[in-house]
C-alpha positions as semicolon CSV with decimal commas, in nm:
position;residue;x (nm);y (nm);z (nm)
1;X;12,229;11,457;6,375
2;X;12,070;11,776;6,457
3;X;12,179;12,020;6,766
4;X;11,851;11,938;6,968
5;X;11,963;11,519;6,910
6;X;12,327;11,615;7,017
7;X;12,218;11,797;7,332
8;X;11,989;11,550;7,418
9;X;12,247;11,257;7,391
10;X;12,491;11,487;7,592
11;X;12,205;11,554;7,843
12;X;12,129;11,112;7,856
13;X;12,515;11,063;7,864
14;X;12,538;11,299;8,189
15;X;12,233;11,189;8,375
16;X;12,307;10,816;8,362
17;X;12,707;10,869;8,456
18;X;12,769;10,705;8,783
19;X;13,085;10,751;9,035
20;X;13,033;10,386;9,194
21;X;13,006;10,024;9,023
22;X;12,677;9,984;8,769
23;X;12,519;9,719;8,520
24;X;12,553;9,845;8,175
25;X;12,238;9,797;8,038
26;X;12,314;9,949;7,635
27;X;12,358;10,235;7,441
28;X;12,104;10,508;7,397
29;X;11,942;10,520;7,069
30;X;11,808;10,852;6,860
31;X;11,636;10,833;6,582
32;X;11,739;10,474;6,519
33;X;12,097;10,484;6,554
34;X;12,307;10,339;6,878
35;X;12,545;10,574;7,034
36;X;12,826;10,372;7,233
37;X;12,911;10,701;7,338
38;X;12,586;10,771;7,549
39;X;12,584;10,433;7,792
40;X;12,267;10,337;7,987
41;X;12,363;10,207;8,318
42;X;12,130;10,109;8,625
43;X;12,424;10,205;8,968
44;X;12,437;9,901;9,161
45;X;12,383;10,117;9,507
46;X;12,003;10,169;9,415
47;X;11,906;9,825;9,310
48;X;11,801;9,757;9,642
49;X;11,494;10,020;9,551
50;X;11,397;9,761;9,353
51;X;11,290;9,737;8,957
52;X;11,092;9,634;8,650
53;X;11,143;9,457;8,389
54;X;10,773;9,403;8,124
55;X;10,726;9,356;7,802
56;X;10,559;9,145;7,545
57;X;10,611;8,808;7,497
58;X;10,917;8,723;7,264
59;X;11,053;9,141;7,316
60;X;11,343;8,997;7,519
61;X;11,241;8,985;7,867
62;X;11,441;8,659;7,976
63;X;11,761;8,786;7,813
64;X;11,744;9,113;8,007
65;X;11,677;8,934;8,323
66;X;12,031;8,717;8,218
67;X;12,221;9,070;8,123
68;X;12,171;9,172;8,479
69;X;12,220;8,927;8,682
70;X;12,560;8,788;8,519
71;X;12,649;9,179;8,566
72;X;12,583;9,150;8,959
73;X;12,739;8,841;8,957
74;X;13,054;8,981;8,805
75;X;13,044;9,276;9,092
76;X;12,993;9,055;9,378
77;X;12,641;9,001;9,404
78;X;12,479;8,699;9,456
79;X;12,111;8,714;9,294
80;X;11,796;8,449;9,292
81;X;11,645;8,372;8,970
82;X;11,322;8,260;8,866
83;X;11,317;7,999;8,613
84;X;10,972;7,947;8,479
85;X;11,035;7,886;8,110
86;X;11,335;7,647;8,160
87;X;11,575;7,874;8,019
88;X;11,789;8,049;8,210
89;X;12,003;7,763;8,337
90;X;12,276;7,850;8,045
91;X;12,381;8,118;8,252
92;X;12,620;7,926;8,439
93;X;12,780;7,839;8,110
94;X;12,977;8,069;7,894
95;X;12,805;8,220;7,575
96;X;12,861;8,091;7,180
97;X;12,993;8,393;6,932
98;X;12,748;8,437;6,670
99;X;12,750;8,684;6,401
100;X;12,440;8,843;6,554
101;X;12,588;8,866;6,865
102;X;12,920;9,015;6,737
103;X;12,699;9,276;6,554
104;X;12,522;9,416;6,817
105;X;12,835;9,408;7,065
106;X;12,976;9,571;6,776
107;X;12,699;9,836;6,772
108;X;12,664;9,939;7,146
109;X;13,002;9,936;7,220
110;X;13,024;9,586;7,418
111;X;13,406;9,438;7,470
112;X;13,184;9,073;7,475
113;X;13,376;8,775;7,572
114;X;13,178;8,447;7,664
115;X;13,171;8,376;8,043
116;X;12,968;8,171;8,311
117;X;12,857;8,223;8,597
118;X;12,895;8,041;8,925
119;X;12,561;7,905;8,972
120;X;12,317;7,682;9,188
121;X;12,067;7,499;9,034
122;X;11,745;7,440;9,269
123;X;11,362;7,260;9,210
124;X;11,089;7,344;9,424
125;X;11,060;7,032;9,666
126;X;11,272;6,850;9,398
127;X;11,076;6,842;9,138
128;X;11,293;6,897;8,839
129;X;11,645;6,925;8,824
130;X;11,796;7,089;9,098
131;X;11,868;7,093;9,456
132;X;11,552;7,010;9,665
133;X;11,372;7,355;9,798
134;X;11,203;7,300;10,071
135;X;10,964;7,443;10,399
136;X;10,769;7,341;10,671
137;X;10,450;7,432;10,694
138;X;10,503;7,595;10,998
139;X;10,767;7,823;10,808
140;X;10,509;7,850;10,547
141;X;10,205;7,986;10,817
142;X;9,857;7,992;10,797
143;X;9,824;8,342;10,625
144;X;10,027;8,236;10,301
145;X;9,877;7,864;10,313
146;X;9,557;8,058;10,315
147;X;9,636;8,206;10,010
148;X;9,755;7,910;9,783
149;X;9,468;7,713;9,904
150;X;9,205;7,994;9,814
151;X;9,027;7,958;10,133
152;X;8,732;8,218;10,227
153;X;8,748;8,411;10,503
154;X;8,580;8,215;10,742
155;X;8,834;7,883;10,690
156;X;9,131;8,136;10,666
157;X;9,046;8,220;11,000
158;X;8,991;7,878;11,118
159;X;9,297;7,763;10,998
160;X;9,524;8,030;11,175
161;X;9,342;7,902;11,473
162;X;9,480;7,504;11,398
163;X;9,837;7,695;11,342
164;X;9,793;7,864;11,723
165;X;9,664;7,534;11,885
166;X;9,952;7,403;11,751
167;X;10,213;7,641;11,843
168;X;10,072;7,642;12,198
169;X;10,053;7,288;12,221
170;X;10,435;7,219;12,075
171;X;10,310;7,037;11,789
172;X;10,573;7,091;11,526
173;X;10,421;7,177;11,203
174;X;10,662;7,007;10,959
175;X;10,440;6,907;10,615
176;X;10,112;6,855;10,487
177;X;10,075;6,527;10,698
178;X;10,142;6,703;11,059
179;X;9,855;6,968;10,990
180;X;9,587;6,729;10,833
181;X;9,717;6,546;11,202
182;X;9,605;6,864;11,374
183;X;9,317;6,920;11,214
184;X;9,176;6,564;11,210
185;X;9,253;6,561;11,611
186;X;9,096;6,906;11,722
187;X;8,771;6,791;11,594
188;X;8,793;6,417;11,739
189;X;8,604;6,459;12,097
190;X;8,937;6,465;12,253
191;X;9,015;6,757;12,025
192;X;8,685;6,972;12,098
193;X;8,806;6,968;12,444
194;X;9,153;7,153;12,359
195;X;8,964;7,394;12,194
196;X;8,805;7,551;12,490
197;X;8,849;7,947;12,531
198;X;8,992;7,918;12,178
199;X;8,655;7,942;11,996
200;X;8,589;7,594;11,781
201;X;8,623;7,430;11,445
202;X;8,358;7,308;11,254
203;X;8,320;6,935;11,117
204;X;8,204;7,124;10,785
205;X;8,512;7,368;10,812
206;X;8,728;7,080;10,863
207;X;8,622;6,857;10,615
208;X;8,655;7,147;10,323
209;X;9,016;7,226;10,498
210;X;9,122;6,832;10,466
211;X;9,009;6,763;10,134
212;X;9,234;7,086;9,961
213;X;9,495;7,005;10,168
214;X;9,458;6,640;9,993
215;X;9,413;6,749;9,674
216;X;9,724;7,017;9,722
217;X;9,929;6,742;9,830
218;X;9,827;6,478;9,511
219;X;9,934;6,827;9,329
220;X;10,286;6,766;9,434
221;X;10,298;6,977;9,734
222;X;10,391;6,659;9,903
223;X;10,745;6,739;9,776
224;X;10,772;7,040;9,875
225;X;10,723;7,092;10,245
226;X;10,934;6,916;10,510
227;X;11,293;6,954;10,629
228;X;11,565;7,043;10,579
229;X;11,393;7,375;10,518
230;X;11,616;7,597;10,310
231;X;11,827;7,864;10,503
232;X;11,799;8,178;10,310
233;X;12,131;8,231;10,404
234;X;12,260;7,998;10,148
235;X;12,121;8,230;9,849
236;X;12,421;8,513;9,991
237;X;12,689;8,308;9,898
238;X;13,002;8,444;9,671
239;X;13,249;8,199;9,516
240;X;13,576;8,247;9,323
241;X;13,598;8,352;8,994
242;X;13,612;8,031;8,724
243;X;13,961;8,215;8,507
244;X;14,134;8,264;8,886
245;X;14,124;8,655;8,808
246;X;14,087;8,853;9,130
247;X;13,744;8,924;9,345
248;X;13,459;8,680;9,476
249;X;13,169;8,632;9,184
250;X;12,778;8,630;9,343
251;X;12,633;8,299;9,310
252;X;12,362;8,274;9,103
253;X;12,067;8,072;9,249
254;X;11,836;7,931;8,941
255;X;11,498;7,778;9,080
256;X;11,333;7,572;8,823
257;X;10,958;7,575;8,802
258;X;10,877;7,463;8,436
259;X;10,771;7,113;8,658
260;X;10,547;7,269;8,863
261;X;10,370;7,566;8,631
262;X;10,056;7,312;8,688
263;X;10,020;7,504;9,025
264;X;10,101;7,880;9,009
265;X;9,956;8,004;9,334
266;X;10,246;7,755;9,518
267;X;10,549;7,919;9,294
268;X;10,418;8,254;9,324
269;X;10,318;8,207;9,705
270;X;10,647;8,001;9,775
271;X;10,913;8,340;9,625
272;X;10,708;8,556;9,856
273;X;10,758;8,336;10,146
274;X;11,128;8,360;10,074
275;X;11,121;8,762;10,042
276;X;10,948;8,718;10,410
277;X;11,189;8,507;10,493
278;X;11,497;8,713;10,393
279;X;11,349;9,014;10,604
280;X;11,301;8,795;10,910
281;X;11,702;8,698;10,870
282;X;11,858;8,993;10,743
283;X;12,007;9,248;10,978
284;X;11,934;9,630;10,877
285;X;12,202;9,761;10,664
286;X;12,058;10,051;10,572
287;X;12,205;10,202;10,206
288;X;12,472;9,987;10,046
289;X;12,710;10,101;9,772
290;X;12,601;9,741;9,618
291;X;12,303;9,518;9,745
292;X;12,383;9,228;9,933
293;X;12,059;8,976;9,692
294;X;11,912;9,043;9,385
295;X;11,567;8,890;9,363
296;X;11,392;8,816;9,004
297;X;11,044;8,788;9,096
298;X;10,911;8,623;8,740
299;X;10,572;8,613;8,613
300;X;10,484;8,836;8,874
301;X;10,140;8,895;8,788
302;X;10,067;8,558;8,935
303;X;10,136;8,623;9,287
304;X;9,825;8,935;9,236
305;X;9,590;8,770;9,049
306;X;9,274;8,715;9,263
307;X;9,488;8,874;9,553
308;X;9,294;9,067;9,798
309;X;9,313;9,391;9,939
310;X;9,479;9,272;10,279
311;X;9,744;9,075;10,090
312;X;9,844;9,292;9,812
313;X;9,903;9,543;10,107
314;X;10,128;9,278;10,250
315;X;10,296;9,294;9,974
316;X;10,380;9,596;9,946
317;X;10,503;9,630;10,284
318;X;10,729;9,350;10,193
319;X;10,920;9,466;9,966
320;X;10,888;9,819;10,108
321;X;11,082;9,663;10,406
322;X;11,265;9,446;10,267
323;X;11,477;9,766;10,111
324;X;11,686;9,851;10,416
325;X;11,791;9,480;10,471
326;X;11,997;9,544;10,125
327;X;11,752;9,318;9,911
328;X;11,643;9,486;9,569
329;X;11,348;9,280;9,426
330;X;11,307;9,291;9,023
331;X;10,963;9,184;8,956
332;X;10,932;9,073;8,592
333;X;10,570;9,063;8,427
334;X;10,461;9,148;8,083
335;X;10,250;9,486;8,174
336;X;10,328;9,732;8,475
337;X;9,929;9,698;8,515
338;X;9,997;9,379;8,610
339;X;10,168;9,508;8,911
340;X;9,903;9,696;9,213
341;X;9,997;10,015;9,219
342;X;10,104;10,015;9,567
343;X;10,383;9,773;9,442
344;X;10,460;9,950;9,094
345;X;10,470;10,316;9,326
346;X;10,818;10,174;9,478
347;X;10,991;10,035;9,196
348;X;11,250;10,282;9,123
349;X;11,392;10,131;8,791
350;X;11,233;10,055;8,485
351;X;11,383;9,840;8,160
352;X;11,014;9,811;7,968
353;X;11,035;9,598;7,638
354;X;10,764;9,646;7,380
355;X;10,400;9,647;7,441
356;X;10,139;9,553;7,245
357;X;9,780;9,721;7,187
358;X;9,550;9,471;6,989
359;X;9,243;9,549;7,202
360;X;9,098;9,821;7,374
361;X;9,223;9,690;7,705
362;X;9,565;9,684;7,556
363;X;9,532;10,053;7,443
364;X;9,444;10,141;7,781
365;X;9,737;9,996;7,969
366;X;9,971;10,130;7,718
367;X;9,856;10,464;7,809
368;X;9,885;10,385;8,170
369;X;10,233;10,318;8,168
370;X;10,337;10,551;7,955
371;X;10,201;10,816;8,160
372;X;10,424;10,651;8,448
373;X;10,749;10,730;8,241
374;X;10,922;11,126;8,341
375;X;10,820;11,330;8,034
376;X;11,053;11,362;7,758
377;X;11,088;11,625;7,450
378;X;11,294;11,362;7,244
379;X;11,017;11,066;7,269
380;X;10,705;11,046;7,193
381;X;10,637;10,754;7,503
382;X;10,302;10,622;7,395
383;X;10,425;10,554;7,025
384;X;10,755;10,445;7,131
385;X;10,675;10,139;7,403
386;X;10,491;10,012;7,103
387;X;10,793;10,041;6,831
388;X;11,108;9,929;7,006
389;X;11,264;9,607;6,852
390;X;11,358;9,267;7,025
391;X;11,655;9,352;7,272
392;X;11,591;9,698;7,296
393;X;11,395;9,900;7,589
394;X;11,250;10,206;7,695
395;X;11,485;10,267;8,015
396;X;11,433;10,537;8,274
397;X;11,660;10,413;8,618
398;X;11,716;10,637;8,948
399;X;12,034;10,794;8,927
400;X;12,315;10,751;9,219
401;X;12,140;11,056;9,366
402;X;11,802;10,913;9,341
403;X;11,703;11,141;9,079
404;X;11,485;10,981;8,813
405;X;11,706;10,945;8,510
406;X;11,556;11,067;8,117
407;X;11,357;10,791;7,949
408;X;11,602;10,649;7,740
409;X;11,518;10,428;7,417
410;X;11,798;10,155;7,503
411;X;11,986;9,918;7,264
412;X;12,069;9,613;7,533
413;X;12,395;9,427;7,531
414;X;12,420;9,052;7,476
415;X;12,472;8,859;7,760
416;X;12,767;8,684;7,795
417;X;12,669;8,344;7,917
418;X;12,479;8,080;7,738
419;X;12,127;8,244;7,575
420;X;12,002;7,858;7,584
421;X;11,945;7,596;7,822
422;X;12,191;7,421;7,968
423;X;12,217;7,044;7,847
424;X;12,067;6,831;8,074
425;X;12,425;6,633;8,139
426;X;12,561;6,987;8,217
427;X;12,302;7,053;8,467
428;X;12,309;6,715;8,611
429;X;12,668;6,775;8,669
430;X;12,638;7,116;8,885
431;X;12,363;7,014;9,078
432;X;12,614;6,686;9,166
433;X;12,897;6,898;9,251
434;X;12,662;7,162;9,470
435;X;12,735;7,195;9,805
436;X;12,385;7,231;9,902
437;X;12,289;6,895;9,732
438;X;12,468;6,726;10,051
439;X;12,228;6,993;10,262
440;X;11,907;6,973;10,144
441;X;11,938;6,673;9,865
442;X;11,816;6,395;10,112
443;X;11,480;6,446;10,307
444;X;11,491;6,466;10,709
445;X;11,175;6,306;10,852
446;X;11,196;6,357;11,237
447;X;10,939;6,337;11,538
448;X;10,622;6,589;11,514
449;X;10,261;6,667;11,513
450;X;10,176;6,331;11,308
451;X;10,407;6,113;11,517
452;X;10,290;6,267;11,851
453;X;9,937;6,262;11,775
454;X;9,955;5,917;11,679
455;X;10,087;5,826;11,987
456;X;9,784;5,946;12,112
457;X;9,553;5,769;11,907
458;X;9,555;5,577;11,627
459;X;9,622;5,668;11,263
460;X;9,624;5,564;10,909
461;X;9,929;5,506;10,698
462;X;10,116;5,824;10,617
463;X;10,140;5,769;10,201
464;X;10,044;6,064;9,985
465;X;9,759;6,113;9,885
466;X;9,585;5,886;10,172
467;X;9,302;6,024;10,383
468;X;9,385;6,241;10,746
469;X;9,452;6,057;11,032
470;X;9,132;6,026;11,239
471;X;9,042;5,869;11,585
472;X;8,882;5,492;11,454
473;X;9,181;5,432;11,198
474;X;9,388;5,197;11,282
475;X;9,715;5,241;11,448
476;X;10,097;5,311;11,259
477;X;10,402;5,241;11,431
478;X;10,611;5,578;11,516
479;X;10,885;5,606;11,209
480;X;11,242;5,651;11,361
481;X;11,412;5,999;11,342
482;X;11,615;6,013;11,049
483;X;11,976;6,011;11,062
484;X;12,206;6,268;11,023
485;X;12,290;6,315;10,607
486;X;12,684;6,489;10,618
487;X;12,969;6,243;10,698
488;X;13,123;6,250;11,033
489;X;13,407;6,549;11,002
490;X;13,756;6,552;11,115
491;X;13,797;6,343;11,446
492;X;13,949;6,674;11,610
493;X;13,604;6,794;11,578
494;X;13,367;6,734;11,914
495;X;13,054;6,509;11,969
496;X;12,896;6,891;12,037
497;X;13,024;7,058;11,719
498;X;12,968;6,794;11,486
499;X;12,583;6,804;11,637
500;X;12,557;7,192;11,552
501;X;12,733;7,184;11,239
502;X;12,473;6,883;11,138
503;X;12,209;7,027;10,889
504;X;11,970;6,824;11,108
505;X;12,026;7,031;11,382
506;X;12,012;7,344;11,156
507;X;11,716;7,228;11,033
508;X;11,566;7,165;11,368
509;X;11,638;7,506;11,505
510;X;11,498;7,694;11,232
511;X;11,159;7,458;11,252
512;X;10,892;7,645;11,426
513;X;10,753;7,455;11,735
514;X;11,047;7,321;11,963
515;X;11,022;7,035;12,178
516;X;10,970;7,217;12,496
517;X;10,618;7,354;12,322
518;X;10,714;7,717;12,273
519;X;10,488;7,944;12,169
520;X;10,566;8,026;11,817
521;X;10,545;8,469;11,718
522;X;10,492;8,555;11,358
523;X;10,518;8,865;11,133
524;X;10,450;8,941;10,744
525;X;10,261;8,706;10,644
526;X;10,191;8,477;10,968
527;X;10,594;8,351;10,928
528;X;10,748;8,257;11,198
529;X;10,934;8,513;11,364
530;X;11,301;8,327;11,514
């Protein structure tokens, strides 16, 4: 190796040193050759100014994704996954040796030893294996309902208005049926008359409203939204190590959306409303020496796609926010251009896996995000995104000082858990023994806008898929609040604490209309603010 390789591996060694905890990523690599010597590590305490991961299809994405996060796990730190291939739910199981992966432990310097990771295995409104993930619409809002719907302008705005009526009126918006309730009643004559001073709602505007709210619901959104909502809370969670050594492990929270790919716009839409959400909760911390969540936000160039101006800006003020309650947010995506730039501008950390340039369009986004990378003597950028091999990654991180580290051709370690799906008896199994699967496994159907409304007037039957309620239909009986899911707890325990310990009381107090018809405030995104 030549003086110029040695200083520069000296120079890579020094700038990517940290004093605190840090995910080893892998060993730098000149001309070829892994030096165990030079590690490339990402400090834990500036994860929460968030990160990158792209790459072609098949460079090693997925695995990267795995390498951190059982990493953070092993530090503490709980993360959220993003499951959209199906194949990340091996993480909770400890990896198979392989001569392959011996070999490139061997090669970066890796002491590997198969481990698991505590994990939680969740389905967007139960579809799939998991525990159920749910929200009310009211949660949900009009701005981000808005958005999965693809509504114009003009029924954007109308539906906001249905959302205020609502709020003001103590209707509880708790799923699709309760809004196509709302909708159905404020233009019945009775309706037009509650709309007074509030501007008005078209028949037309209505109509196109109800029918994709019925087609959105025969797409399985049916599932999805209701109570018990899911307390964000729940993804901070650390649990015991698995070999009783000392220290809590971060829970890893796996939400599988292979079942629901069919509808993009609701995955996509439904993480953001969770990053929303975690703002709303989360105190200000400030600077952490280690990030309280770690959130994977895969195939992020759905949440953009067709996006406008107003909502990518949302976006970005998201996750600009979303920084000082200790939440780093690792968006994962194949090309940085799939990223607006007022997103990509505050990721700090980049692991890119090879790029491809088979057409002119290609060409030009590989030049785009090479000229994003600090400028190196050693590399030649451009050439190099396009010649790394599977599991290895043009790095560049911020140092503990915030200092832009050297771009860094990266040989990755193997991860340590299972680099396959769990079997579905295995996965079966977890979700059985969750905690959360007492929670939010059972549906909570309780009094709101539907119920009230029909007391009003008569209504349809409530199945999926059936038309909105509407003045002439024919009457349904009220349904009976549901009971309470959790087993009574010890007798010790009061009639009072047993009600506020119930998750249908949590439930209840995090829905967004209460009883006495409070007006409802909401922030990013037209979430409720608690």
């Amino acid at each position: 190796m030549t003086s110029s390789a040695d200083a520069f591996v000296a120079a890579v060694r020094d700038a990517y040193a940290t004093t605190g905890p840090a995910v080893q990523l892998g060993a730098l690599v000149v001309d070829g050759t892994a030096h165990p010597d030079a590690p490339v590590q990402l400090p834990l305490s500036v994860l929460n100014r968030h990160g990158l991961v792209a790459g072609a299809t098949g460079t090693g994405k997925t695995k990267t994704l795995q390498l951190v996060a059982e990493q953070l796990s092993a530090h503490g730190v709980p993360t959220f996954l993003t499951d959209v291939k199906g194949d990340l739910s091996g993480i909770a199981l400890p990896g198979q040796a392989s001569d392959r992966v011996t070999s490139r432990a061997a090669d970066v310097g890796q002491q590997w030893a198969p481990s698991g990771c505590p994990t939680e295995l969740l389905a967007l409104g139960g579809i799939g294996t998991g525990v159920p993930v749910r929200a009310t619409i009211t949660s949900f809002g009009p701005a981000l309902l808005a958005r999965v719907l693809d509504l114009s302008d003009v029924q954007a705005s109308s539906l906001a208005l249905v959302f205020h009526w609502a709020d003001k009126a103590g209707l509880p918006l708790l799923d699709l049926a309760d809004l196509r309730a709302v909708i159905t009643h404020l233009v019945s004559p009775e309706g037009k008359a509650d709309l007074e001073g509030l501007g008005g709602l078209s028949k037309q505007t209505a109509g196109v409203l109800l029918r994709e709210l019925l087609a959105f619901a025969d797409g399985g959104a049916d599932a999805f939204f209701g109570e018990p909502e899911l307390d964000v809370h729940d993804l901070l969670r650390t649990a015991p190590a698995a070999d009783g050594s000392a220290g809590e492990r971060g829970v890893v929270s796996c939400l599988e959306l292979p079942a629901v790919q069919g509808r993009p716009a609701l995955f996509s839409t439904f993480l953001l409303w969770l990053l929303a959400e975690l703002f709303e909760e989360l105190p200000e911390v400030g600077d952490l020496d280690k990030p309280k969540l770690v959130f994977f936000f895969d195939e992020a160039h759905l949440l953009f796609t067709g996006a406008s101006k107003d909502f990518v800006a949302q976006v970005a003020q998201t996750v600009r926010l979303v920084r000082s309650k200790g939440v780093g947010v690792v968006f994962v995506t194949q090309s940085p251009t799939d990223l607006p730039k007022e997103v990509l501008a505050q990721l700090g950390s980049r692991v890119q896996h090879a790029l491809r340039a088979f057409t002119p369009d290609d060409a030009k986004a590989l030049r785009a995000t090479a000229s994003t990378y600090p400028k190196s003597d050693q590399y030649d950028t451009e050439t190099l995104l396009t010649s790394v091999g599977t599991g290895e990654a043009v790095v560049t991180v911020l140092s503990e000082n915030g200092v832009p580290t050297p771009v860094a051709w990266t040989r990755l370690r193997a991860p340590q858990s299972l680099m396959a799906p769990a079997p579905e008896a295995e996965q079966q199994r977890i979700v059985a023994a969750s905690s959360l699967q007492a929670e939010y496994g059972t549906p909570i159907d309780r009094d709101s806008a539907y119920e009230r409304l029909t007391r009003k007037t008569a209504a349809p039957p409530r199945g999926a898929g059936q038309p909105a309620p509407s003045p002439s239909s024919s009457p349904e009986p009220a349904r009976e609040p549901a009971p309470a899911r959790r087993e009574a707890g010890p007798q010790e325990r009061s009639v009072v604490e047993q009600v506020l310990g119930s998750s249908a009381f949590r439930s209840f107090a995090r829905s967004a209309a209460s009883s006495l018809g409070r007006e409802i405030t909401r922030s990013l995104f037209g979430v409720r603010r608690r």
